[in-house]
N, C-alpha and C positions, 0 to 999 in steps of 0.2 A: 543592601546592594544586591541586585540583581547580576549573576553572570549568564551568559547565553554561547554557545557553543554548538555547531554541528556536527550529525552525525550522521553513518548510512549502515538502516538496520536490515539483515539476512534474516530468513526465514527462523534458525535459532534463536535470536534474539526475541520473536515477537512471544508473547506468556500465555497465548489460547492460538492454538490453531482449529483447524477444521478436517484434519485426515480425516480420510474415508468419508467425508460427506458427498454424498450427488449433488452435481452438478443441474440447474434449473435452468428454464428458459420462460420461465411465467413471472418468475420475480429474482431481485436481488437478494445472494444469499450470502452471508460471512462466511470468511474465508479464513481470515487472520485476522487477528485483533492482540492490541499491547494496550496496557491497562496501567495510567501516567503513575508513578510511585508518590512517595509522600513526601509534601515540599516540592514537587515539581512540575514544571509545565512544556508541553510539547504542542510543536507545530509541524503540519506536515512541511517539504521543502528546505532547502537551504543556502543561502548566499543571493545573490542578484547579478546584473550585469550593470559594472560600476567604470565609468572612464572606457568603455570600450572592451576589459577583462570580463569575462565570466568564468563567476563561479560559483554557479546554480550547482544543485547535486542532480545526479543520473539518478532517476526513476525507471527500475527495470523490473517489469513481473510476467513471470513463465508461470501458465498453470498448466500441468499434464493428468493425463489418468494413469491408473495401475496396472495397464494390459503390460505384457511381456516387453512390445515395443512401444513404449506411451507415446501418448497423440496428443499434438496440443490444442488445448480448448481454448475455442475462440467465443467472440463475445462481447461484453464489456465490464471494465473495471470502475470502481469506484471507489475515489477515499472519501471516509466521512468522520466524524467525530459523533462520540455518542456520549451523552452524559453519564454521572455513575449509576444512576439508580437504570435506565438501559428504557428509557423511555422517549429519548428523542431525540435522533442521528440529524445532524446536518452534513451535508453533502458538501465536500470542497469542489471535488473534482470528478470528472465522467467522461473513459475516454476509452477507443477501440483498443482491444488488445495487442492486433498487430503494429499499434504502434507504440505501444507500452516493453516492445522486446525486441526495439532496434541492435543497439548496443549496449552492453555492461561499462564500456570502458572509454569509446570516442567517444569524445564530444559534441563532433562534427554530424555524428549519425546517432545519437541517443536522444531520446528523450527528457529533455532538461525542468528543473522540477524548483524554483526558485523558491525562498520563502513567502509561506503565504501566513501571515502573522495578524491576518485581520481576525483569523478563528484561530483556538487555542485550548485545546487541553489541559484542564484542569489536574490536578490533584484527584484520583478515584475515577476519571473518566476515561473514555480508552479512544486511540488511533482504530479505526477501521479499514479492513478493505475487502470490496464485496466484487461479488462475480456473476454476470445475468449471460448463462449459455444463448450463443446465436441463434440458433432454432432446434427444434427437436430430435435433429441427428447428432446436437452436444450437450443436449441434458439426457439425464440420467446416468453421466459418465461418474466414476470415484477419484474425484481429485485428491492424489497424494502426495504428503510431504518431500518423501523423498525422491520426486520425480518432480519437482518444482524448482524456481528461483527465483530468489527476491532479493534485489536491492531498493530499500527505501531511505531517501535523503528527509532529516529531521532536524530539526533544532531544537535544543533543551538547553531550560534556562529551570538552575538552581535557585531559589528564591533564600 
């Protein structure tokens, strides 16, 4: 028996981040990444809008630099899934950053993130989330952890 369960994972949670990497504007670079545990599978997303209710989970991600007052990087986000051996990312989702950091908490004004359960994270493969600077005045910036925030809605299903 399969159980399945959501959840919304913070920066802390994810097992490889990417502190102190620059910021690009030529390509998509990893940012975060969580790498699926044994026995289990993830999806990005969670819930749906069922009878009229919703309840998708809020997808929220702030990326800043390290300057004294960080600036935030604009851009675009992307979730992907990449297999374990790290040889080939499919792309869920691809979306501007300003609107990936409406709200953490309304509904009404956040970014809603429903389950997308057609792709799925295996056992050894990992959740990604990649970051392409807008143009050359926000690459080469140092995105750091602790000037960030992320809420990511996921479903995980124990096998």
């Amino acid at each position: 028996m399969v159980s399945a369960f959501p959840q919304s994972l913070g920066i802390g949670d994810m097992t490889t981040t990417r502190n102190g990497k620059l910021s690009d504007n030529t390509q998509f670079i990893d940012v975060f990444s969580l790498k699926v545990g044994a026995q289990q599978v993830k999806a990005f997303g969670n819930g749906s809008i069922v009878g009229g209710v919703d309840n998708r989970g809020i997808l929220y991600i702030s990326l800043k630099d390290n300057t004294g007052t960080p600036v935030q990087l604009e851009g675009k986000i992307r979730l992907a899934l990449r297999n374990a051996n790290g040889n080939r990312t499919e792309v869920i989702l691809e979306e501007l950053t300003e609107k990936l950091r409406a709200s953490k908490t309304d509904k009404t004004q956040a970014y809603m993130l429903g389950l997308i359960d057609a792709l799925k994270a295996k056992q050894d493969s990992y959740l990604i989330i990649q970051f392409l600077a807008r143009d050359a005045t926000t690459a080469g910036k140092t995105i750091t952890d602790a000037n960030c925030d992320l809420v990511l809605p996921v479903t995980s299903y124990a096998l």
